[in-house]
N, C-alpha and C positions, 0 to 999 in steps of 0.2 A: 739581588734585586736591581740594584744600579746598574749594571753591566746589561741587563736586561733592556732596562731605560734606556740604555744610550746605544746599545745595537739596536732600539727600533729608531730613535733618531737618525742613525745614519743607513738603516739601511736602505728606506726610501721603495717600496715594493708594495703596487696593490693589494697582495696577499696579504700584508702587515697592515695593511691601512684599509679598513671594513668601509665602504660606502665613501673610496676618496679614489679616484681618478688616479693611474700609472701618473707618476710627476714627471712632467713635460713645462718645457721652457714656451710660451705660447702670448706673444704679441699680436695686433695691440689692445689694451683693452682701452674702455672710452675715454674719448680725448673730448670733451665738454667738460663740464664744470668738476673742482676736485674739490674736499674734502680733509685734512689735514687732523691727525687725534695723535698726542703724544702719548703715548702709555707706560714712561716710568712711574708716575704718580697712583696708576692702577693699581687696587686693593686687595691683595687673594682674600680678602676674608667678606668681601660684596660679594660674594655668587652664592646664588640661592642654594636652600636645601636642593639634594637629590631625591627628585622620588623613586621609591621601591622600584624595583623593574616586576612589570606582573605579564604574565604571558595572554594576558587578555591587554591591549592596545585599546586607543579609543577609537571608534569606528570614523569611517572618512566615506564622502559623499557618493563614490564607485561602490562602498561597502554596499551600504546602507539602498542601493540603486538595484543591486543584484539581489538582494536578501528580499527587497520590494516585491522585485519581477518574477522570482521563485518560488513566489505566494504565500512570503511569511504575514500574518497576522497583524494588522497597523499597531497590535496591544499588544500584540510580541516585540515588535520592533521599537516603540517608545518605550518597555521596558529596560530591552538592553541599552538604546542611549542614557537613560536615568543610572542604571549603573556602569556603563563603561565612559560615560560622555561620547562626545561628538566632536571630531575633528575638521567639521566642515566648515564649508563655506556657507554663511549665515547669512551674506548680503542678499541684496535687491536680487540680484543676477544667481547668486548662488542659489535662492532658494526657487525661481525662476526654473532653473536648471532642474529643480527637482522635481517641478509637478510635470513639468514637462515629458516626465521621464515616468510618471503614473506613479510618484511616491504618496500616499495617503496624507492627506490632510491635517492629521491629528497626528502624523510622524513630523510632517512639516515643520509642526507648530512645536513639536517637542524638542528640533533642530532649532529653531530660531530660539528655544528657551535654555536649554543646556546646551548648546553649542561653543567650547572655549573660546575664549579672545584671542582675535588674529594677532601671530604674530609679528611686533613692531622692531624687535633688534634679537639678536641671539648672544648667550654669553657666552667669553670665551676666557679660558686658563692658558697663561703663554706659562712655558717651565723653559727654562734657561739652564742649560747643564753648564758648566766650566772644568774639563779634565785636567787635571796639572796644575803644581803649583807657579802656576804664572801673573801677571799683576795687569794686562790688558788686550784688546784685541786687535787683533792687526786689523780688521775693517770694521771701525768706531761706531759703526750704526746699524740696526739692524731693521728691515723693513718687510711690512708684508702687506701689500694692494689688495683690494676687495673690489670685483665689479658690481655694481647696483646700477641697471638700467645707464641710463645717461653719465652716471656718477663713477668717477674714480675716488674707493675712502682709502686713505694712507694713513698708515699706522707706525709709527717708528719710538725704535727704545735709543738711548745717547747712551752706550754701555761703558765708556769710562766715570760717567756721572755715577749710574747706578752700580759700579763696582767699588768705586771708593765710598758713597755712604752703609749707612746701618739700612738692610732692606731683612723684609720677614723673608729668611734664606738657614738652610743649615751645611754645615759641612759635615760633609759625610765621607769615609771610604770604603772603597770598592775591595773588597777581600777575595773577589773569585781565584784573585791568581794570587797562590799560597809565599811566591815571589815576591813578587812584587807591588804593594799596595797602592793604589791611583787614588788621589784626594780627588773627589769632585765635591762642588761647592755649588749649589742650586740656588735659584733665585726664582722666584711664583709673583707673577701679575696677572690678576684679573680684572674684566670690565665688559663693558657692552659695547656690543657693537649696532649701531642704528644700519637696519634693511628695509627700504619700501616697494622691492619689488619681489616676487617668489618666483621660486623655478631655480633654474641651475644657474650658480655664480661662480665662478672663480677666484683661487688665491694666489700670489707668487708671493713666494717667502726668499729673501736675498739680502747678504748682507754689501755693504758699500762703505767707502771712507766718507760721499760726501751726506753732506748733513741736512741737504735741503731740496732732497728728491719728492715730486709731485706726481710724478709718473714711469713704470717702468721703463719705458723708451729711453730715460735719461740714467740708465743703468750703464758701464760699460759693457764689452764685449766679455771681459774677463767676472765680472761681477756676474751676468746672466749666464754666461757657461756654468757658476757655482747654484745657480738659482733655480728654485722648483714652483713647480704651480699645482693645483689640485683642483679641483672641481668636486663640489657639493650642491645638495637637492635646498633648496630652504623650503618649507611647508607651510602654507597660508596659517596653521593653528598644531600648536599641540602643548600636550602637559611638560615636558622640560624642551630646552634649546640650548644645548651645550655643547661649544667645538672647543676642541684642544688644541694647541699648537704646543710642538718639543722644539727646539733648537740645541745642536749638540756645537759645542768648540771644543777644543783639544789643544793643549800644548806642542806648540813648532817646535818641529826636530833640530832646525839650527837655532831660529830666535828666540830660545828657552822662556824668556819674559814676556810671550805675545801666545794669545791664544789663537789658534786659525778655524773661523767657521768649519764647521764638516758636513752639516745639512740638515733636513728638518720632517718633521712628522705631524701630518694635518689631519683629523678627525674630527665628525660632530656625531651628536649623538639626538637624536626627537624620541620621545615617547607617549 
């Protein structure tokens, strides 16, 4: 199971990574106002429950547009948003859009009633592998930038800090190779991240030695050759908001005591 974990950490390939962008190194992102979030203090045990995955989704404003024009039933169609919900857009403008569009009245009114709440941040689970018994890493920081409209948010963990305390982490080994056993040693942070804008965002995940980066520009040359970036949808509403980020290190071949970044795996998940 580990070994599984950490070949999708490194391997870095849209095929592994469902609804994340080939990872491409991609400057700049906005240079206005930034945003600063430290995330060792982050709690894996704050992320909401998962709901069930049901092969019935909540419906969204194109659905709900086409099932109109098709000639379904205004009492058809407020039935299935009363049991699947609505993933629309409920504003002024949203709902706007919808009469506009010949959606019934009495559908309308059932969007503006069961419609979820827009979302205002999406959680995320960082997992932190460390392969090898080694005691730090050779680039002390680890960071991943998020665009929001105008906004650069920066995100960064101080990973000798969070290596030498007590964090909810287990140590585990890797048994694949009947050889040779790999200790890896996991660390899990979670938290929120604040989004005010929807649509496509970008991530660049990169680790660095310095400790007081605002923006990826002030990455080196050699830091962004190691570094990926991803692109994701964010969606105005839905029933969860979950992205994952992996980070895999590995024990250096000469400086046995230094872990060396290896790369990373970005996923989100809406339902």
């Amino acid at each position: 199971m580990i070994a599984q974990l950490l070949a999708a950490a490194v391997a870095l390939t849209a095929a592994q990574a469902p609804r994340v962008a080939p990872p491409t190194v991609s400057l700049p992102f906005p240079t206005g106002d930034v945003q600063t979030y430290n995330i060792i203090n982050w709690d894996p045990n704050q992320l909401p429950r998962i709901y069930e995955r049901s092969d019935q989704l909540p419906l969204t404003d194109d659905e709900l547009t086409k099932l109109s024009q098709a000639g379904f039933e205004p009492a058809q169609l407020v039935k299935m948003i009363e049991e699947r919900r609505c993933a629309c857009d409920a504003s002024a403008d949203g709902l706007i859009r919808l009469k506009k569009a010949g959606v019934d009245k009495t559908v309308i009114a059932a969007v503006s009633r069961q419609g979820l709440a827009p979302n205002r941040e999406l959680n995320l689970l960082v997992t932190l592998d460390f392969t090898g018994e080694s005691r730090t890493a050779r680039e002390a920081f680890l960071y991943f930038f998020v665009d929001d409209g105008d906004i650069t948010r920066v995100f960064s963990a101080n990973l000798p800090e969070l290596l030498q305390r007590r964090n909810t982490h287990e140590t585990m080994v890797d048994r694949s190779d009947i050889v040779i056993a790999r200790t890896v040693r996991r660390i899990q942070l979670a938290g929120r991240v604040p989004l005010k804008t929807y649509g496509a965002h970008r991530v660049l995940v990169a680790a660095s030695a310095s400790p007081t980066l605002t923006h990826p520009s002030q990455l080196t040359a050699q830091e962004r050759s190691k570094a990926q970036t991803y692109s994701f949808d964010y969606p105005r509403s839905s029933l969860q908001s979950l992205c994952r980020l992996t980070a895999g290190y590995r024990r250096d071949a000469v400086l046995a005591y230094k872990w060396n970044f290896e790369g990373s795996r970005f996923e989100c998940e809406w339902n």
